[in-house]
Jmol script that loads the backbone (N, CA, C; Angstrom):
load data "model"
ATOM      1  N   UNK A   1      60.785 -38.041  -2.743  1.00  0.00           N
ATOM      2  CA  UNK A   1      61.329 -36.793  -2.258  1.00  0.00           C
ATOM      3  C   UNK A   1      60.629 -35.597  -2.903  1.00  0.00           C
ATOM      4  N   UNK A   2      60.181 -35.435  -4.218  1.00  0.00           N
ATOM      5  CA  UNK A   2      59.354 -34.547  -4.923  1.00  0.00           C
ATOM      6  C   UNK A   2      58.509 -34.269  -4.406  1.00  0.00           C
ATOM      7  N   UNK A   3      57.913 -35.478  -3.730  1.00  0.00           N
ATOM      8  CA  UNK A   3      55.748 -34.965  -3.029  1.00  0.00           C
ATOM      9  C   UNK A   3      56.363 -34.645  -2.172  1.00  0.00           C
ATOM     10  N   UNK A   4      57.324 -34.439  -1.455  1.00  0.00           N
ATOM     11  CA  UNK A   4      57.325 -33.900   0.112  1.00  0.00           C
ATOM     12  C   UNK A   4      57.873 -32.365  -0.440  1.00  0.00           C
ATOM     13  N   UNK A   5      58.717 -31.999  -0.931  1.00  0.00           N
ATOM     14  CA  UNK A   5      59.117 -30.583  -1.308  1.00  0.00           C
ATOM     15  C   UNK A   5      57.984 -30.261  -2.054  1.00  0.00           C
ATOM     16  N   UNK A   6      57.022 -30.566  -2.641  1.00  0.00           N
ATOM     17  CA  UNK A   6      55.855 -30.157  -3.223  1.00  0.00           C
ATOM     18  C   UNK A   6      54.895 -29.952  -2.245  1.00  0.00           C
ATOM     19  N   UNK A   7      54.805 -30.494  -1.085  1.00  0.00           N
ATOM     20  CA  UNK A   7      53.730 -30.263   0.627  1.00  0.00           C
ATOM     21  C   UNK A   7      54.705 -28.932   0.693  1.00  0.00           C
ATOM     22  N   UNK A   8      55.787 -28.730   1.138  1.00  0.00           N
ATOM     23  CA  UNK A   8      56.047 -27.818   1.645  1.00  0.00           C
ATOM     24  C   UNK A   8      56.018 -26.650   1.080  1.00  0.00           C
ATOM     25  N   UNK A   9      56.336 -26.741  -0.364  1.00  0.00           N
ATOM     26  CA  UNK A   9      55.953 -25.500  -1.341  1.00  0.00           C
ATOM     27  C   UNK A   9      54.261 -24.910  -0.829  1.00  0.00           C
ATOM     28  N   UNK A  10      53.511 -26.025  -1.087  1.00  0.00           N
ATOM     29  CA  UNK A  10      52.216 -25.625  -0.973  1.00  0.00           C
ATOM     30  C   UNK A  10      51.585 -24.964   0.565  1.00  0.00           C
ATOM     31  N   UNK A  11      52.352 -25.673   2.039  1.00  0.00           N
ATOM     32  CA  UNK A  11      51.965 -25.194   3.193  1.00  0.00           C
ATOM     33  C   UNK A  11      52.800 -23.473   2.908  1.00  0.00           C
ATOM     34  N   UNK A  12      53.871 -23.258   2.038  1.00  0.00           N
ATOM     35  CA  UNK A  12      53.975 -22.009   2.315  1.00  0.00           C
ATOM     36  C   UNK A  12      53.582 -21.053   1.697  1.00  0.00           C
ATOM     37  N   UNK A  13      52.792 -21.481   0.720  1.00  0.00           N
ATOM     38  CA  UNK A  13      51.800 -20.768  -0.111  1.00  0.00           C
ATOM     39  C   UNK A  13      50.589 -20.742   0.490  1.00  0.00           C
ATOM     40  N   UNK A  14      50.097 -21.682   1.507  1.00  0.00           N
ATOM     41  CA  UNK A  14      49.241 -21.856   2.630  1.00  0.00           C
ATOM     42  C   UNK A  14      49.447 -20.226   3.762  1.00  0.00           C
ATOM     43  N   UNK A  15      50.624 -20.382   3.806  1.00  0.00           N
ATOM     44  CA  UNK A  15      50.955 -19.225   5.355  1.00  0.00           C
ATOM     45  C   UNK A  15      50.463 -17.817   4.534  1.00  0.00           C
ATOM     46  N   UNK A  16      51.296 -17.672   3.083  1.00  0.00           N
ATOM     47  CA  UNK A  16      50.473 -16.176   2.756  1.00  0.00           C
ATOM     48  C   UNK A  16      49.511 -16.384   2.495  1.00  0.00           C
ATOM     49  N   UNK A  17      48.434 -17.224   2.174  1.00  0.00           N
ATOM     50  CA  UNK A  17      47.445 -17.608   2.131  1.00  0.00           C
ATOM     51  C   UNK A  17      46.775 -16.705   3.467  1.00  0.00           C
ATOM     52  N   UNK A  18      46.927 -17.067   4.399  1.00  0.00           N
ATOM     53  CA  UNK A  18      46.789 -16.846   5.815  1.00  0.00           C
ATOM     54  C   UNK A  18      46.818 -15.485   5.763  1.00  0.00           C
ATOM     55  N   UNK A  19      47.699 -14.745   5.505  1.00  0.00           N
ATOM     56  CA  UNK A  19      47.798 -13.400   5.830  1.00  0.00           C
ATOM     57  C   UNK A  19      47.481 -12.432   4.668  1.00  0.00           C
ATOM     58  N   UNK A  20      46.762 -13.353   3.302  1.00  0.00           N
ATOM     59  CA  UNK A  20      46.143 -12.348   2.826  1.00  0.00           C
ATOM     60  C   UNK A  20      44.709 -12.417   3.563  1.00  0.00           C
ATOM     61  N   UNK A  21      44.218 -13.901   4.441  1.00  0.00           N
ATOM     62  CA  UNK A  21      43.139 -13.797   4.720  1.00  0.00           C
ATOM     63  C   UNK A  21      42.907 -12.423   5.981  1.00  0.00           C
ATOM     64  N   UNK A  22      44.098 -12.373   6.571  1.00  0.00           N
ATOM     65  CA  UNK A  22      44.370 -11.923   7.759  1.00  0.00           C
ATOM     66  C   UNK A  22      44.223 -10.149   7.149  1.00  0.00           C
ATOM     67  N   UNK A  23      44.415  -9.618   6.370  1.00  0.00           N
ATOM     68  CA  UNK A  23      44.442  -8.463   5.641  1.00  0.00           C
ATOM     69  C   UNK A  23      43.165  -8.559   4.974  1.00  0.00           C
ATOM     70  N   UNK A  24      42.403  -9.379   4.692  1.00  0.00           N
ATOM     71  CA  UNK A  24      41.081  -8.822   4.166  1.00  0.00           C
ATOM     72  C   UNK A  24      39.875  -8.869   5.578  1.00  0.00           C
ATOM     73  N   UNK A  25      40.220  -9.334   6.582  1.00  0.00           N
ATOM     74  CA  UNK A  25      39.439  -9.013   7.633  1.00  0.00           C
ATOM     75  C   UNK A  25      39.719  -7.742   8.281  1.00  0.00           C
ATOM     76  N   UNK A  26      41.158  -7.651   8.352  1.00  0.00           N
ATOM     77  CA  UNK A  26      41.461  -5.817   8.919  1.00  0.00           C
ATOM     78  C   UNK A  26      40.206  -5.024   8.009  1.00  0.00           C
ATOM     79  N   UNK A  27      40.882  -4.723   6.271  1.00  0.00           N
ATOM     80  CA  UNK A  27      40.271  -4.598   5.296  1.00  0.00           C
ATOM     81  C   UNK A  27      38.203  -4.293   5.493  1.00  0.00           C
ATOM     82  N   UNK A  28      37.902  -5.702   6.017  1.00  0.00           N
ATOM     83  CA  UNK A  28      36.314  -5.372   6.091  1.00  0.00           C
ATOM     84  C   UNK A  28      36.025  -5.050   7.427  1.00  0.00           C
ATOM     85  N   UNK A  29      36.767  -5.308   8.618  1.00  0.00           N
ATOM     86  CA  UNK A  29      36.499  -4.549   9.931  1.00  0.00           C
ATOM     87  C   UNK A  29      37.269  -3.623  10.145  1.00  0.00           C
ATOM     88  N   UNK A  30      37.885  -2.769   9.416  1.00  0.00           N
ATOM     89  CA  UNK A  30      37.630  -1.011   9.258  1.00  0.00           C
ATOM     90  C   UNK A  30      36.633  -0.778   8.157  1.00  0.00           C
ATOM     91  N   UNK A  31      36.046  -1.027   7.060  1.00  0.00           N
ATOM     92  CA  UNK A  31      35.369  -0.560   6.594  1.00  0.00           C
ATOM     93  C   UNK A  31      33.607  -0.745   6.704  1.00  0.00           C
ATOM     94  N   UNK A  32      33.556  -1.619   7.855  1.00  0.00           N
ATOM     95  CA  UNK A  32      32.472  -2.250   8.251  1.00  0.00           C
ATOM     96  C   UNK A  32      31.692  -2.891   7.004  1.00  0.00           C
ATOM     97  N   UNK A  33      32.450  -4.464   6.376  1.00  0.00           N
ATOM     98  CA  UNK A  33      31.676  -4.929   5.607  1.00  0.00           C
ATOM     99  C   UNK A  33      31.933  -5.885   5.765  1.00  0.00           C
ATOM    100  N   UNK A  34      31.012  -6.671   6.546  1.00  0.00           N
ATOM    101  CA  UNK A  34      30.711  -8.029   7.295  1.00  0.00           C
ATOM    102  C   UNK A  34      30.786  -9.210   6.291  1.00  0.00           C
ATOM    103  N   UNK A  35      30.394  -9.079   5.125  1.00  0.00           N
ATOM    104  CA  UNK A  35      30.814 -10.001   4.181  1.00  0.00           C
ATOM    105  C   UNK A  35      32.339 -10.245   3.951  1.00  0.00           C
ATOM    106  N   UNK A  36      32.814  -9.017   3.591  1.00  0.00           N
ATOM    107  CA  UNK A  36      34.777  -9.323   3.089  1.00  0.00           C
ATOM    108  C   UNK A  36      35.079 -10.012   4.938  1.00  0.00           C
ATOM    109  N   UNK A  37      34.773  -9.695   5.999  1.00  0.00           N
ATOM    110  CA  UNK A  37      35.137 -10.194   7.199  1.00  0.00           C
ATOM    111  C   UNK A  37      35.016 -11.931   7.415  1.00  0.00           C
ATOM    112  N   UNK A  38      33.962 -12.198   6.828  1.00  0.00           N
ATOM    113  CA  UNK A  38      33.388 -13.384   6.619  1.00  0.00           C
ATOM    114  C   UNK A  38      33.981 -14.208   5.540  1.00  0.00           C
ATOM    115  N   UNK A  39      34.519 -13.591   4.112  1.00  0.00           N
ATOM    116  CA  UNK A  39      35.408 -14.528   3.579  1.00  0.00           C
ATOM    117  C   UNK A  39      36.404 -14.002   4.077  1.00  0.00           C
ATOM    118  N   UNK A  40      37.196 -13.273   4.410  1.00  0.00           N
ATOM    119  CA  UNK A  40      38.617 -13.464   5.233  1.00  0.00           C
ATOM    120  C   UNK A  40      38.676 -14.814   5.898  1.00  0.00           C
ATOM    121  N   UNK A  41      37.784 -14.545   7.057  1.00  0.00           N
ATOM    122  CA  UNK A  41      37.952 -15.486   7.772  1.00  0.00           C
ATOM    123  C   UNK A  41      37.756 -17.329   7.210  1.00  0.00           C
ATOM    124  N   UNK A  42      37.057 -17.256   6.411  1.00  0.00           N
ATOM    125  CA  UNK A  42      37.274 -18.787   5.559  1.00  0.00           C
ATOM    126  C   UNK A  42      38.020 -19.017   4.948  1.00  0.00           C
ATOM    127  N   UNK A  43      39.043 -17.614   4.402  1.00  0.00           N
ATOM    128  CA  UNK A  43      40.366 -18.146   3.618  1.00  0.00           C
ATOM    129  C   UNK A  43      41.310 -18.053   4.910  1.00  0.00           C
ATOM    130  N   UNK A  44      41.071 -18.014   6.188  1.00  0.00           N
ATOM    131  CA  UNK A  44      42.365 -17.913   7.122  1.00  0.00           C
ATOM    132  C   UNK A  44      41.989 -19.700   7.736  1.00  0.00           C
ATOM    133  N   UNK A  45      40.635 -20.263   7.585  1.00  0.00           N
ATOM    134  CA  UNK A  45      40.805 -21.722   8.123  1.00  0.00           C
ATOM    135  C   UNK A  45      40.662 -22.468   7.343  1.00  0.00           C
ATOM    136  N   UNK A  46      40.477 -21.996   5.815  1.00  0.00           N
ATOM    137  CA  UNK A  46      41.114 -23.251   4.838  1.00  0.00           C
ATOM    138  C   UNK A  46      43.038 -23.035   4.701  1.00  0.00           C
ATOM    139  N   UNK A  47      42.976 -21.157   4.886  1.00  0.00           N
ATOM    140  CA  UNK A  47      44.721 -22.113   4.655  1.00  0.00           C
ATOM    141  C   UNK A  47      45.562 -22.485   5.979  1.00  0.00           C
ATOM    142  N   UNK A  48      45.104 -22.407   7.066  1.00  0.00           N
ATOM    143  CA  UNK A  48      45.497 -23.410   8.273  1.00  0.00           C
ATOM    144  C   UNK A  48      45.041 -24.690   7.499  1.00  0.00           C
ATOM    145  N   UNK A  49      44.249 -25.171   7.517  1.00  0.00           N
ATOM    146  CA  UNK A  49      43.709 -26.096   7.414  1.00  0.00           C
ATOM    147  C   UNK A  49      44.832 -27.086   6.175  1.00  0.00           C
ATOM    148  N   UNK A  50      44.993 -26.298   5.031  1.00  0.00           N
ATOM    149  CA  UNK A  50      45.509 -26.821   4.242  1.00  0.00           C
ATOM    150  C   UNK A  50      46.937 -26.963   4.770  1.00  0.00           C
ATOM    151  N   UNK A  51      47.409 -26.087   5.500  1.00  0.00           N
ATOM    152  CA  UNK A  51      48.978 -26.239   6.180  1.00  0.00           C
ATOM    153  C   UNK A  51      49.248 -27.068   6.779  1.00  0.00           C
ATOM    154  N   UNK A  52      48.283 -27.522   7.759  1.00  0.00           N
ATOM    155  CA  UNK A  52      47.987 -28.609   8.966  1.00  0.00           C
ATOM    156  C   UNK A  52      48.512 -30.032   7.549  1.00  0.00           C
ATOM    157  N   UNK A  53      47.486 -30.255   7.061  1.00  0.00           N
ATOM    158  CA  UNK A  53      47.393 -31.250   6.034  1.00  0.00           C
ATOM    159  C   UNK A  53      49.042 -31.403   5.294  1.00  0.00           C
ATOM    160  N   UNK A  54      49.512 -30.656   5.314  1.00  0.00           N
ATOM    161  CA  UNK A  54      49.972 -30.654   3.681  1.00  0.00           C
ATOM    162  C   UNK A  54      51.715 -30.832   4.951  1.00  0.00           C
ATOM    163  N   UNK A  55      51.739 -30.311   6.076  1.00  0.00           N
ATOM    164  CA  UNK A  55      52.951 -30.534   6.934  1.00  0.00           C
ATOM    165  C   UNK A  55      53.065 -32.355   7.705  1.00  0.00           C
ATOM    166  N   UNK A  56      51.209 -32.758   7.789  1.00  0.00           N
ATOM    167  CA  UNK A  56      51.287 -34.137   8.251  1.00  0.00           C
ATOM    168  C   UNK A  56      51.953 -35.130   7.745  1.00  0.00           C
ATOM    169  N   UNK A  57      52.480 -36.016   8.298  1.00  0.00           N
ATOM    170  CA  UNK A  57      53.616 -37.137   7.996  1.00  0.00           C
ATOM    171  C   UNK A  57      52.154 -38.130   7.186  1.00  0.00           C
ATOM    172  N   UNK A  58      52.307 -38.768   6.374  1.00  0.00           N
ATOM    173  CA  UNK A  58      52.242 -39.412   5.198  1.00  0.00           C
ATOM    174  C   UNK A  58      52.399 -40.749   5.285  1.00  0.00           C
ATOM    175  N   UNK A  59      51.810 -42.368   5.232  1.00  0.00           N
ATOM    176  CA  UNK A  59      52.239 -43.458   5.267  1.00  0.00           C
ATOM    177  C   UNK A  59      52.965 -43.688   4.317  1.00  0.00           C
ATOM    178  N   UNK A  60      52.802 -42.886   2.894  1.00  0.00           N
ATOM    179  CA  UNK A  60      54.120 -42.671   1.958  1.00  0.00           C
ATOM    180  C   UNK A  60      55.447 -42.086   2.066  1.00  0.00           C
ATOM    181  N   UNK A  61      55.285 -42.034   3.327  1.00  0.00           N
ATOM    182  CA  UNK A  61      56.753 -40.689   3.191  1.00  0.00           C
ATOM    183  C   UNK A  61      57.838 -41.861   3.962  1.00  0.00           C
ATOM    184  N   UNK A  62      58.751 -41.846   3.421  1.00  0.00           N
ATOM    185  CA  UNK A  62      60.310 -42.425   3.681  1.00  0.00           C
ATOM    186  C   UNK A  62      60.460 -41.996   5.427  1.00  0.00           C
ATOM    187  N   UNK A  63      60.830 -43.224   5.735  1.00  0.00           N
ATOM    188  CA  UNK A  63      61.165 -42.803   7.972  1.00  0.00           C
ATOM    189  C   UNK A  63      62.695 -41.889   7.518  1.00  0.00           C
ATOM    190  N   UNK A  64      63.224 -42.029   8.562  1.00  0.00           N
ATOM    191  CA  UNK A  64      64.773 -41.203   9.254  1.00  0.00           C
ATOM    192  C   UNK A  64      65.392 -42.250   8.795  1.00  0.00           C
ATOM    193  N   UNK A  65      64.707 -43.705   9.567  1.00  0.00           N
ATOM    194  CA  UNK A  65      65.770 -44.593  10.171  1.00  0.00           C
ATOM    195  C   UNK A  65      66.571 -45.151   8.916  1.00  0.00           C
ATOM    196  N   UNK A  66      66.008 -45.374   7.398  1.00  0.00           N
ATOM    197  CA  UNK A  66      66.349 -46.378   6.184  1.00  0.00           C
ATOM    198  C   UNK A  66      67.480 -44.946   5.828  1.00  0.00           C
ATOM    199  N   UNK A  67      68.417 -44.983   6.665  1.00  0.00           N
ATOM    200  CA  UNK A  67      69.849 -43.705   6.302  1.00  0.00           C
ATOM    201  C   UNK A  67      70.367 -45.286   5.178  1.00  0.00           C
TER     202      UNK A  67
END
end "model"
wireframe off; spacefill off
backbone 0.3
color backbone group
């Protein structure tokens, strides 16, 4: 039960993840600096990426059905 509340801690540290990436691309496309645009955008598909991962069901993870 720990590693699964520990995925979910981390996918939601994943989502602001996301929207600081999402704020440093505003950030470099108003100030026209194609670099900060460019890591924005790699911290917005590693932390999808890591969310995707970290929400997937697990061959470790306990079913519904063993109530």
């Amino acid at each position: 039960m720990v590693r699964t509340e520990l995925r979910i801690v981390l996918a939601t540290l994943a989502t602001f993840a996301v929207l600081a990436g999402v704020a440093v691309c505003i950030h470099g496309l108003l100030f026209d600096q194609m670099r900060v645009v460019c890591s924005g955008v790699v911290a917005i598909v590693a932390a999808v990426a890591t969310f995707v991962v970290m929400l997937n069901l697990w061959p470790k993870d306990a079913s519904k059905d063993n109530s």
